[in-house]
Backbone bond lengths (Angstrom), bond angles and torsions (degrees), N, CA, C in turn:
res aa  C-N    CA-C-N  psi(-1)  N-CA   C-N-CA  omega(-1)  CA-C   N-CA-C  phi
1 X - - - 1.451 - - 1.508 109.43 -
2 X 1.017 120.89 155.20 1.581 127.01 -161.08 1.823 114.91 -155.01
3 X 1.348 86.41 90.03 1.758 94.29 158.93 1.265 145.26 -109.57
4 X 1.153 136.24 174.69 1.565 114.50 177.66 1.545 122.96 -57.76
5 X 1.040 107.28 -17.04 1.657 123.40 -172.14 1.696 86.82 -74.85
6 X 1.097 125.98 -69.70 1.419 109.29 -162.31 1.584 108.77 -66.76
7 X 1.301 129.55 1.56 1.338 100.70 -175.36 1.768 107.63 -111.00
8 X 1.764 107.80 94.56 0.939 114.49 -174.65 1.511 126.52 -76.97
9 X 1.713 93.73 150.12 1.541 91.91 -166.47 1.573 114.12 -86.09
10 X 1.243 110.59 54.86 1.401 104.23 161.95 1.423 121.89 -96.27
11 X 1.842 112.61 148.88 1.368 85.09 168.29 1.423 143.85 -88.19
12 X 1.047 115.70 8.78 1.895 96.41 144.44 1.462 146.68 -65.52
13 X 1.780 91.31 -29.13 1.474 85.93 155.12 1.051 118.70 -62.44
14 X 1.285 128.80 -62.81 1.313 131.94 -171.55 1.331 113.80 -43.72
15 X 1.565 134.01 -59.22 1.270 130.93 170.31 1.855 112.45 -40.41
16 X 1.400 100.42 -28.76 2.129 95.83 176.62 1.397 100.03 -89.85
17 X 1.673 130.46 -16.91 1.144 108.61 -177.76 1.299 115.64 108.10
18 X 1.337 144.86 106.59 1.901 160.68 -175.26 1.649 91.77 -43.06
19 X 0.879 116.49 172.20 1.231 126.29 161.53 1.620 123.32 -106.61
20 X 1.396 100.78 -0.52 1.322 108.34 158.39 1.613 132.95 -96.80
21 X 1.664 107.48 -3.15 1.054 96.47 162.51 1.792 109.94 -98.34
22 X 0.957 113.87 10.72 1.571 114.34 -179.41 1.481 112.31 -82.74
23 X 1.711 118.40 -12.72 1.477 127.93 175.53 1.480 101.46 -71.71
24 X 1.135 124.33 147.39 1.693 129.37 146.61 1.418 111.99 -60.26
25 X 1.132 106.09 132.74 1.750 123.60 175.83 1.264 110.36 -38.01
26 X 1.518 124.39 -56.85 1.521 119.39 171.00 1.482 113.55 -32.89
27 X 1.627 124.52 -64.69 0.942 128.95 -143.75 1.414 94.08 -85.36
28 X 1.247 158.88 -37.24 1.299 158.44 147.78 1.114 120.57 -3.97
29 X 1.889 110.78 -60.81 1.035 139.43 159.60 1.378 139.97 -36.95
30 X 1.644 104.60 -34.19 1.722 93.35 173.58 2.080 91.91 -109.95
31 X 1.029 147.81 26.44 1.230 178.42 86.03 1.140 104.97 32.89
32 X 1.507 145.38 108.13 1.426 127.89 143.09 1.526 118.81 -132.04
33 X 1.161 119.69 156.85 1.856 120.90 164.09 1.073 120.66 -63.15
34 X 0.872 109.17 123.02 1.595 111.02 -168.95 1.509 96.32 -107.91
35 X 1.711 148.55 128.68 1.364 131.25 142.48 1.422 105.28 -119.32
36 X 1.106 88.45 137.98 1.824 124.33 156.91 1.039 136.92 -81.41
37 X 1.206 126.60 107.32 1.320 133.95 -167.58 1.275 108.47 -127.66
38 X 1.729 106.31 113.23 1.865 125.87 -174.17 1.792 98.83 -101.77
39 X 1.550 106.80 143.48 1.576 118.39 174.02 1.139 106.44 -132.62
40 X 1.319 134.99 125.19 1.047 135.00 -173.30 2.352 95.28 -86.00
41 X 1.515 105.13 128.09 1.296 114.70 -163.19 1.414 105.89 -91.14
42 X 1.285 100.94 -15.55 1.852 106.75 -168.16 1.303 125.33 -84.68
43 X 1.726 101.01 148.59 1.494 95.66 -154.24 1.743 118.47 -57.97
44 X 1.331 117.74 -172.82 1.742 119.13 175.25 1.579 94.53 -57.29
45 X 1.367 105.16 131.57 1.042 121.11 154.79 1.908 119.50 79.27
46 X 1.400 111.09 11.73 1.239 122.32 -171.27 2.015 101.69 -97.56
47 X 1.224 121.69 -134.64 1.216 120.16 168.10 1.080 132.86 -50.51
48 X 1.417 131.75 165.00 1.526 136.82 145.83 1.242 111.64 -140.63
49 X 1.566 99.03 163.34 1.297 117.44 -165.31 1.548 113.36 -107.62
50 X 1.611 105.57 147.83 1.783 87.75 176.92 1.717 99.09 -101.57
51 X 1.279 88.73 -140.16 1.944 78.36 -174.68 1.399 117.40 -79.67
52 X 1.302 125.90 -170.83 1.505 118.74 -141.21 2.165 76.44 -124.34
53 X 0.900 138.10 123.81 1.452 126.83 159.56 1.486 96.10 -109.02
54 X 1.446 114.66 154.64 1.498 128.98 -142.90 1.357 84.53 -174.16
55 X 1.784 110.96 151.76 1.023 152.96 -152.25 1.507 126.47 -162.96
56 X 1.109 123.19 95.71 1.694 104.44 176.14 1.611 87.61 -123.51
57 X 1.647 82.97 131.10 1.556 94.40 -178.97 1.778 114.53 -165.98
58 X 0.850 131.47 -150.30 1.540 122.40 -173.52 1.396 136.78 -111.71
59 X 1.508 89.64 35.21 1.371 106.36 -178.55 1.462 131.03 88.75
60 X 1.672 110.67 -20.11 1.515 105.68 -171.79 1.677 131.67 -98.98
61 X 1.408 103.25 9.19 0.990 109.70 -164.74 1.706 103.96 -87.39
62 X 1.240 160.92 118.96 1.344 150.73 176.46 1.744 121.04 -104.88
63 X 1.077 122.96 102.38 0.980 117.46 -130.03 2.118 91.50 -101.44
64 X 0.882 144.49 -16.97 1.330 153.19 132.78 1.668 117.00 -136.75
65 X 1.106 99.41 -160.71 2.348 107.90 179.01 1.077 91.06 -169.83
66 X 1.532 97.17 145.75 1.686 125.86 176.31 1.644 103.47 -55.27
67 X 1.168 133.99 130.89 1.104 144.69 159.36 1.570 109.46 96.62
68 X 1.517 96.51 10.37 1.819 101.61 -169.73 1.776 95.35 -96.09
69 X 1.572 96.33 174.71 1.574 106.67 -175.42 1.448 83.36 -85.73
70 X 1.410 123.55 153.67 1.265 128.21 161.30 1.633 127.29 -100.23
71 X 1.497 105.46 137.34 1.441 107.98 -165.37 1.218 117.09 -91.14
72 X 1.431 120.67 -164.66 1.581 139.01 -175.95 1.775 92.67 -51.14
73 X 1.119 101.98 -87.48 1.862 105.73 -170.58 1.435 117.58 -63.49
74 X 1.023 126.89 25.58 1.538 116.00 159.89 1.932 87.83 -124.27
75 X 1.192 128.16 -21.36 1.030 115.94 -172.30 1.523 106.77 -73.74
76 X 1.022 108.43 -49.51 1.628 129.27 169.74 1.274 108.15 -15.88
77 X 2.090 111.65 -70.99 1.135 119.02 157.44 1.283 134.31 -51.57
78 X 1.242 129.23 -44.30 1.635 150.16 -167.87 2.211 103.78 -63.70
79 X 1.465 95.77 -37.31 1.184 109.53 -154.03 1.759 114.36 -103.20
80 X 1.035 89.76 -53.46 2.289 106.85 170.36 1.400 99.12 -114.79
81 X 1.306 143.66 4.18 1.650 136.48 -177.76 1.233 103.10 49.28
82 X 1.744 134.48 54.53 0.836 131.63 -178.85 1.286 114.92 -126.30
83 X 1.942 125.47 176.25 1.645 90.96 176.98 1.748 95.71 -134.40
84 X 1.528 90.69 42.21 1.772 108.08 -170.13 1.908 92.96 -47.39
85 X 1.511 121.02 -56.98 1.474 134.65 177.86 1.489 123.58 -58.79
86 X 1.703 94.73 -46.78 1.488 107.96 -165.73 1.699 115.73 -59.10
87 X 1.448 94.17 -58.77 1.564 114.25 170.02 1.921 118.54 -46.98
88 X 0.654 131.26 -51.92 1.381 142.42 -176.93 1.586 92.46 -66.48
89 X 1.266 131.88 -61.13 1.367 133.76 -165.74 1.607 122.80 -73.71
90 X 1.217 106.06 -20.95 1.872 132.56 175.58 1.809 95.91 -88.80
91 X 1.124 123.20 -39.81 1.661 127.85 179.40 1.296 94.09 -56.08
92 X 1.753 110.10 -78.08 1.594 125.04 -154.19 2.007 105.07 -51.25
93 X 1.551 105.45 -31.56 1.775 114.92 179.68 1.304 102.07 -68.56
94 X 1.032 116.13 -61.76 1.842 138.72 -176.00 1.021 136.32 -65.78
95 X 1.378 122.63 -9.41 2.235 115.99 -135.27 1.596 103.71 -34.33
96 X 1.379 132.42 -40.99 1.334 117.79 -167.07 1.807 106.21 -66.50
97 X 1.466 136.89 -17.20 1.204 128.86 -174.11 1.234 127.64 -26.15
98 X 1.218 152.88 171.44 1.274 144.68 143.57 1.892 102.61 -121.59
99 X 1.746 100.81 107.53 1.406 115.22 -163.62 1.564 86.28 -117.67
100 X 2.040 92.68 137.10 1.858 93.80 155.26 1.542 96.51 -173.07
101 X 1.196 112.67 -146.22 1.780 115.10 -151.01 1.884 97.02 -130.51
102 X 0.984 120.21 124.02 1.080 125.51 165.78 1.976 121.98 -100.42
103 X 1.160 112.33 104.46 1.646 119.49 -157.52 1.514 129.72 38.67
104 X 1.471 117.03 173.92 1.119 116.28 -166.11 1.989 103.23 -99.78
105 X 1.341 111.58 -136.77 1.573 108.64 173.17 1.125 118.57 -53.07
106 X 1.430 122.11 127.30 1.399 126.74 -164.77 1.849 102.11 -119.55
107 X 1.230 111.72 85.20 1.397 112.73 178.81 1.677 116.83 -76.53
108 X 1.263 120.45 176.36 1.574 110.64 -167.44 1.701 107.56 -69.47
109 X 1.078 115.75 142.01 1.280 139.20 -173.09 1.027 110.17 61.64
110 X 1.597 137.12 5.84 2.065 108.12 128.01 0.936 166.35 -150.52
111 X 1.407 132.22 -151.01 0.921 124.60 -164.05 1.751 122.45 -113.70
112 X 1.248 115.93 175.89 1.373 133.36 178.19 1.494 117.27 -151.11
113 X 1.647 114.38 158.10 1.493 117.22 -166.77 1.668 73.74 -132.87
114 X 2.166 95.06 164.82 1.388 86.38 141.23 1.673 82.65 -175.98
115 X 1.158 140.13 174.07 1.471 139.79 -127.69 1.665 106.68 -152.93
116 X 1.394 105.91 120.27 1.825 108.67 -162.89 2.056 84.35 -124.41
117 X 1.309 71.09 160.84 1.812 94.10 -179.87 1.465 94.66 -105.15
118 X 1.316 120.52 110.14 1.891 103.22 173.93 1.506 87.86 -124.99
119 X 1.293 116.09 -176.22 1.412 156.98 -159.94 2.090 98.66 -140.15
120 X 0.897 120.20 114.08 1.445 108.67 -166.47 1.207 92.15 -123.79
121 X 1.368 135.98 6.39 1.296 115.91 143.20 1.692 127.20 -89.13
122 X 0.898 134.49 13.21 1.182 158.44 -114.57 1.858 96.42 -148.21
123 X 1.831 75.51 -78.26 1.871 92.59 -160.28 1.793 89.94 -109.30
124 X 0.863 147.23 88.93 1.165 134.73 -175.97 1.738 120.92 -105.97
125 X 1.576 117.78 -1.53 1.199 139.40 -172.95 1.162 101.98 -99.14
126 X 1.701 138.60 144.28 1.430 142.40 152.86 1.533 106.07 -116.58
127 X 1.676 89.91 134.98 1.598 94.50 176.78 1.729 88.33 -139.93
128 X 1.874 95.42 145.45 1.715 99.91 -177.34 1.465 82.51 -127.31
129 X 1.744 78.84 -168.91 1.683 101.72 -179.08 1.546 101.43 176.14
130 X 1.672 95.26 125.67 2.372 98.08 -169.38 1.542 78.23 -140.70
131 X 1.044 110.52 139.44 1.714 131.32 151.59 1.712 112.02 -62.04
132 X 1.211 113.61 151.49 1.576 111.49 -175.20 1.720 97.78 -122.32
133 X 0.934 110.11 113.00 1.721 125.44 -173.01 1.414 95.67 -105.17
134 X 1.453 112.76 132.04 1.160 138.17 -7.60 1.424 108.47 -53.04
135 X 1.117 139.36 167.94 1.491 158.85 162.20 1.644 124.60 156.95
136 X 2.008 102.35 171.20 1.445 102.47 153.07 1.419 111.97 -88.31
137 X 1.212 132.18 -55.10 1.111 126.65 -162.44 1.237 113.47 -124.40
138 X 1.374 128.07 -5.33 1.641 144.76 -141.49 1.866 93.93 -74.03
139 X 1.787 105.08 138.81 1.111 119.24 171.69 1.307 122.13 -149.81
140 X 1.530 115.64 -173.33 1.932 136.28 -164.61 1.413 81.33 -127.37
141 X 1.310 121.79 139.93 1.243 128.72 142.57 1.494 125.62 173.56
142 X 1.597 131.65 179.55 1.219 114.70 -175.90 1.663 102.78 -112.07
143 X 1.401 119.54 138.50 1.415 109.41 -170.97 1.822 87.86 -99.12
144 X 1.146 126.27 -2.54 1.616 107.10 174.83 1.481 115.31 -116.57
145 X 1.245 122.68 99.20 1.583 128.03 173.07 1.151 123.94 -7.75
146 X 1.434 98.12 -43.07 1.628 98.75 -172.86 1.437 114.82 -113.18
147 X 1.620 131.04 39.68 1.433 132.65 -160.17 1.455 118.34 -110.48
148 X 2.086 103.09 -3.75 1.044 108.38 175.92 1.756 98.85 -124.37
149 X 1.336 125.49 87.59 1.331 107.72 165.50 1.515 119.97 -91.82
150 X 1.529 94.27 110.77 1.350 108.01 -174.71 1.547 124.27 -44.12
151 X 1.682 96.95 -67.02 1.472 115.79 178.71 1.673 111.63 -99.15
152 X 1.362 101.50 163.28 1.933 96.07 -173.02 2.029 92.26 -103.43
153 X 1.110 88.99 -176.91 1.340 111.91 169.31 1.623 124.21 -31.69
154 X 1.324 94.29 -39.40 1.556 101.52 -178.53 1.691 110.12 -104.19
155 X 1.352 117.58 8.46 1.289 107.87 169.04 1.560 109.21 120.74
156 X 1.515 107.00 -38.17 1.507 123.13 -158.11 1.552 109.43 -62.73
157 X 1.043 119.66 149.67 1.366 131.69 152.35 1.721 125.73 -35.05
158 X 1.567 117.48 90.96 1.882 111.82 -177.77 1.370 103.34 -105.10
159 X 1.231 110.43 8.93 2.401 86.35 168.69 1.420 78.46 -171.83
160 X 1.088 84.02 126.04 1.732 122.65 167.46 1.812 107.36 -87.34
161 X 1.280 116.29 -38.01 1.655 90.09 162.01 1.403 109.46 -155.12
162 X 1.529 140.18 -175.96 1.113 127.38 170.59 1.728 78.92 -129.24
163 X 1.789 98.19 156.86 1.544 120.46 154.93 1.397 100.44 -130.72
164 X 1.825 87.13 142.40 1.339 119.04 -172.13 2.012 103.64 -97.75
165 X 1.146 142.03 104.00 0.962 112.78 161.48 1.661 135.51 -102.78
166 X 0.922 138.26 -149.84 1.324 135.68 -173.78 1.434 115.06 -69.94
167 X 1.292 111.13 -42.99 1.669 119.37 164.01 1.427 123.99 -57.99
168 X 1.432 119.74 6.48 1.555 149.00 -149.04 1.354 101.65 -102.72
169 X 1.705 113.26 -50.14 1.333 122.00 -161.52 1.279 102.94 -78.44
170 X 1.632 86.88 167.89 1.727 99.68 -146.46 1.494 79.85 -123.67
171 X 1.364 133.17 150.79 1.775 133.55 131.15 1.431 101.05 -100.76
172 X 1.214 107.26 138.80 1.386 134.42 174.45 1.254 123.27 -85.33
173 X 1.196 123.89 -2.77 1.494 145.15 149.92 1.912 92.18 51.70
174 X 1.347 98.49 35.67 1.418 101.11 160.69 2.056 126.51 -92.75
175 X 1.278 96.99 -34.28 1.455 127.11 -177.59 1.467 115.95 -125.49
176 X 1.502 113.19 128.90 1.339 147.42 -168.60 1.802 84.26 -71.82
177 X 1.621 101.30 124.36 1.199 121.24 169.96 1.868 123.18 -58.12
178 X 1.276 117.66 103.72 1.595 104.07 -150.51 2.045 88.11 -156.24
179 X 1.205 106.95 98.56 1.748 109.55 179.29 1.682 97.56 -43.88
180 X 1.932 120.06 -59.45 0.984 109.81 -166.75 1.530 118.66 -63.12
181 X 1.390 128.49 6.70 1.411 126.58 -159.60 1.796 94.38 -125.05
182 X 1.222 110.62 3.30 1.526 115.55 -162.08 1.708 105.30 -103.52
183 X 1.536 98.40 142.44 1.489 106.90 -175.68 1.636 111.05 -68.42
184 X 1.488 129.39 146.42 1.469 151.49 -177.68 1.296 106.56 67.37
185 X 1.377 116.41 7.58 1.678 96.83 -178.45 2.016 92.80 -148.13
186 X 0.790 112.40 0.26 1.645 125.88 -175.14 1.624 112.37 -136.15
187 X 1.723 98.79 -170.86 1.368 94.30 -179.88 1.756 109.75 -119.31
188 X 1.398 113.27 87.86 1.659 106.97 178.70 1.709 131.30 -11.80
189 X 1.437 81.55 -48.09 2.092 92.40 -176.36 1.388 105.59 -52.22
190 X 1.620 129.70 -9.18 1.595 125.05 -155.53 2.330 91.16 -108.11
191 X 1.285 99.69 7.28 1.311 87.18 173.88 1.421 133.25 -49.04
192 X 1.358 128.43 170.64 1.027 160.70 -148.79 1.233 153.38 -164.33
193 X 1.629 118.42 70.14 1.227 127.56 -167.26 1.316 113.97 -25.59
194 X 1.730 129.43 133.77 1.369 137.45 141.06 1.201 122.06 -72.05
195 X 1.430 131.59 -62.69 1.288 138.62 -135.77 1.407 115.36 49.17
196 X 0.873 162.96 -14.03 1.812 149.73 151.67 1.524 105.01 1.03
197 X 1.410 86.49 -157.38 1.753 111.51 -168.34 1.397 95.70 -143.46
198 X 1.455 124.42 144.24 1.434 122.32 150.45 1.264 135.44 -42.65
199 X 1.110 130.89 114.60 1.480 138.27 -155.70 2.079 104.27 -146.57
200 X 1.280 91.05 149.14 1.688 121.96 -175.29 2.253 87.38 -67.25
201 X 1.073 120.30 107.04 1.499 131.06 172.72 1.567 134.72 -126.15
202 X 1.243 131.98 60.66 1.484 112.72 -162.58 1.975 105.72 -108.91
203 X 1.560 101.13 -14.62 1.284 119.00 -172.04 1.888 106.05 -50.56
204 X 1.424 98.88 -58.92 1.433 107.65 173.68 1.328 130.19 -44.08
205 X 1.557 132.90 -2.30 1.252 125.12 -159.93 1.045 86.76 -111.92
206 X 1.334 133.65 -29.95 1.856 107.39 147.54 1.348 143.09 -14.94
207 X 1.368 105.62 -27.68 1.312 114.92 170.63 1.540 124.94 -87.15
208 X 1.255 104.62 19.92 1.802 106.52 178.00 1.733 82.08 -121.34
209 X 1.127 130.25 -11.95 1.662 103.18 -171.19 1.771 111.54 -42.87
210 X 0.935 97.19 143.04 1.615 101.78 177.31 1.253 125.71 127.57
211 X 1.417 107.75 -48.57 1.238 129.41 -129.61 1.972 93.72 -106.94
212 X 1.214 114.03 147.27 1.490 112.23 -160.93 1.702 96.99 -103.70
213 X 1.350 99.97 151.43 1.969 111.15 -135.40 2.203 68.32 -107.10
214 X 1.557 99.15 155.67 1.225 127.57 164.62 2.188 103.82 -53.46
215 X 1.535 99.27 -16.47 1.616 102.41 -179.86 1.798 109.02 -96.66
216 X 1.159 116.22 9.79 1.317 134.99 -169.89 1.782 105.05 54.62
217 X 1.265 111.46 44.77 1.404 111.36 179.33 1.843 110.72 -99.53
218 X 1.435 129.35 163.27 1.260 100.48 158.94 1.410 111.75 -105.37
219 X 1.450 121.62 147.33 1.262 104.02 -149.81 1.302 98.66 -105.90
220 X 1.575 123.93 169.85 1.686 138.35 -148.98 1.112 118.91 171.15
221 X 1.977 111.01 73.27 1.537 118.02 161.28 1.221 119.66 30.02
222 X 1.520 84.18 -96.21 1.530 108.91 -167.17 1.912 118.34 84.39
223 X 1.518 96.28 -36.53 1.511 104.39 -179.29 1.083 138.06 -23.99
224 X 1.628 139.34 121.11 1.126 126.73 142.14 1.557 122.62 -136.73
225 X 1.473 113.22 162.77 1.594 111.21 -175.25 1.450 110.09 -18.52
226 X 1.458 117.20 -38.82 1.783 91.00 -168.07 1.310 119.92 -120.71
227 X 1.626 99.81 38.68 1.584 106.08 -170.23 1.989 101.59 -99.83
228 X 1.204 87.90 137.14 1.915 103.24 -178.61 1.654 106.85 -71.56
229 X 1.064 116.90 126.75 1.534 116.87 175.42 1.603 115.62 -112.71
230 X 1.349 118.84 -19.28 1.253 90.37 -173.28 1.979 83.91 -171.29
231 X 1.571 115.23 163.08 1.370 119.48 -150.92 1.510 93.91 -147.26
232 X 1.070 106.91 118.38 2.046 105.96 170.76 1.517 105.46 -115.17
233 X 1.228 119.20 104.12 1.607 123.05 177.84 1.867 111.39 -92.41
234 X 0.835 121.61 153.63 1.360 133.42 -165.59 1.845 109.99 -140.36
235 X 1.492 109.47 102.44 1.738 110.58 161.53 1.282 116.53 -118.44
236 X 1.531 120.25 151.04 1.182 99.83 -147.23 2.155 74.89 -124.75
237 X 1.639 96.94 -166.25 1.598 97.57 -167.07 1.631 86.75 171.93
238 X 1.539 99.81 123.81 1.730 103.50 156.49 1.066 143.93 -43.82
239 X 0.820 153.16 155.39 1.553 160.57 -159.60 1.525 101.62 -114.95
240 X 1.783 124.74 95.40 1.635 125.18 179.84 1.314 111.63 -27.97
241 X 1.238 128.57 132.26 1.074 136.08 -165.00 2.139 108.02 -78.33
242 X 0.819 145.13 139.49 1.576 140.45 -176.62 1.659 114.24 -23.94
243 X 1.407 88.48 -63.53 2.218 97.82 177.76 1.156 86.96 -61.61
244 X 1.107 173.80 -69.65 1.466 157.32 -86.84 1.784 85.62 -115.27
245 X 1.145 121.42 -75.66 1.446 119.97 -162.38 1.729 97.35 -54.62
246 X 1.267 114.39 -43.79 1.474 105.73 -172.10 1.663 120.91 -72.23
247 X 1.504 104.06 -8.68 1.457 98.48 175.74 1.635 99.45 -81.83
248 X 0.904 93.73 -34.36 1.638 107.96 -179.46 1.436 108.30 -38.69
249 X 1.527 98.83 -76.56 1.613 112.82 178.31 1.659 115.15 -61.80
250 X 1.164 122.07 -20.10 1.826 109.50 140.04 0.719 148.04 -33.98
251 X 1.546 103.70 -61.31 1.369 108.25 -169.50 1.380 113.48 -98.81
252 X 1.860 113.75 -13.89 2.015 93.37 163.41 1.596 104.94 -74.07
253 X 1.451 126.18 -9.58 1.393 137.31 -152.04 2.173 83.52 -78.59
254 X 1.366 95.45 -64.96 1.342 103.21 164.86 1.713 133.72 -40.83
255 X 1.478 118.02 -31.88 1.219 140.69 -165.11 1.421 88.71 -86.52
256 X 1.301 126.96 -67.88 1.903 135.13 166.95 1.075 106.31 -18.89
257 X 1.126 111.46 -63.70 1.770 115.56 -165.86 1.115 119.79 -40.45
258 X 1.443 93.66 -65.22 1.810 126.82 -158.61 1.930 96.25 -57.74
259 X 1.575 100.92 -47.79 1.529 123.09 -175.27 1.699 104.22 -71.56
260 X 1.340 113.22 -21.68 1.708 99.90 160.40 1.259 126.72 -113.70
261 X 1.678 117.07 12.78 1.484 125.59 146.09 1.396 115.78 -60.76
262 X 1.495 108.43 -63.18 1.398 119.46 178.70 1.450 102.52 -48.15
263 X 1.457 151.80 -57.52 1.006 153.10 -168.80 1.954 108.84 -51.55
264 X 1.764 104.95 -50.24 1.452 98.00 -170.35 1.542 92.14 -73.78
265 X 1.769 120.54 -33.44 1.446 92.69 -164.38 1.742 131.90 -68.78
266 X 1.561 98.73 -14.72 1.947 123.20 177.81 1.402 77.18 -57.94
267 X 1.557 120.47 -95.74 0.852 105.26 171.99 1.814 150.23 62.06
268 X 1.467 90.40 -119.33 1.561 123.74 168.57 1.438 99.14 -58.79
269 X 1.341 123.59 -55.60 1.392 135.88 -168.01 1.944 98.12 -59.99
270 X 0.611 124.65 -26.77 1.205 146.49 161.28 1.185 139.22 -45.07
271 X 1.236 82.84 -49.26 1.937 99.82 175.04 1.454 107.61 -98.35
């Protein structure tokens, strides 16, 4: 993946060359930055979030369904908030995707950004997936591939953000409901197969009130049907066009020079 952030202006990079001028001009061209920016909405002391795994890609990957048994990669997520499953299984559906992680523990009120290179004609769909801590299995996510089309037809930007609310959460009906067996406030290793089905769940996390969170918080629902939990914002930004980075890399390429003439001539003056 390739953003402006990685292409540092030193000159050795520059002498090997940006990694943006190594793209073909076409492909530059239908190219943009995409950042994401997640807020956790919930009140003091109610949920948290683990990291955000994200996907923009072309729709085909489905990553569980309401009333379905749930698999390896949503459990992955659902279960450790991880995307040890997810990732590998969204690749093998996808290979063209552009998959990555948007922040780490997301406690109530905040937030995190973090910045993808997509192709939105290409990948024009976003699909996530965050674990909801405290929990066994509790999650954010979209069970239909195609329910967020990001970009339209012509490339452009169509939703500036999604909200998640409480009616949102998912149980993964992978793991037997158990505080002591539950992640940030228990001990995971004490799990416990369910077998269920994926099902609509936020009522149950009532059952950790009390209990002091891996964030040293004490923790407290709070939940109800119409409470907002969590916010994915989306700005988007071109991708420098080829001449643009290379005038660029000229002229600090130029700036070096001049700055290691001056260096031998002190120098000389010197001796």
């Amino acid at each position: 993946m390739f953003t402006p952030s990685t292409c540092l202006p030193s000159i050795s990079a520059l002498a090997l060359g940006c990694a943006a001028l190594a793209l073909p001009q076409w492909a530059l061209a239908q190219q943009q930055i995409v950042t994401v920016t997640v807020q956790n909405l919930a009140a003091a002391n109610s949920v948290s979030f683990a990291p955000l795994r994200v996907g923009f890609n072309n729709g085909s990957y489905d990553a569980f369904n309401l009333g379905g048994v749930a698999t390896a990669p949503i459990i992955s997520v659902a279960e450790g908030g991880s995307g040890a499953d997810w990732f590998p299984a969204f690749m093998a559906a996808d290979p063209t995707a552009t998959l990555g992680t948007v922040g780490g523990l997301l406690t109530p009120g905040g937030s995190a950004s973090m910045s993808f290179t997509v192709n939105p004609l290409l990948n024009p769909y976003f699909t996530f997936g965050a674990m909801i801590v405290p929990s066994n299995d509790f999650f954010i996510g979209n069970d239909d591939p195609m329910e967020y089309r990001l970009f339209d037809a012509a490339g452009n930007l169509a939703i500036t953000s999604i909200t998640q609310g409480a009616t949102d959460i998912w149980d993964a009906g992978s793991e037997v409901f158990d505080p002591a067996a539950a992640a940030f406030v228990g001990n995971n290793g004490l799990r416990a197969n369910q077998g269920s089905v994926v099902a609509f769940n936020f009522a149950e996390l009532a059952g950790f009130n009390g209990l002091t969170t891996g964030a040293n918080y004490v923790f407290n629902s709070g939940l109800t049907a119409g409470s907002e939990v969590y916010r994915i914002s989306f700005a988007v930004a071109a991708v420098p066009e080829p001449g643009t980075w290379a005038l660029f890399a000229a002229g600090l390429s130029g700036l070096g020079f001049l700055a290691r003439r001056r260096s031998l001539a002190s120098g000389s003056m010197a001796r």
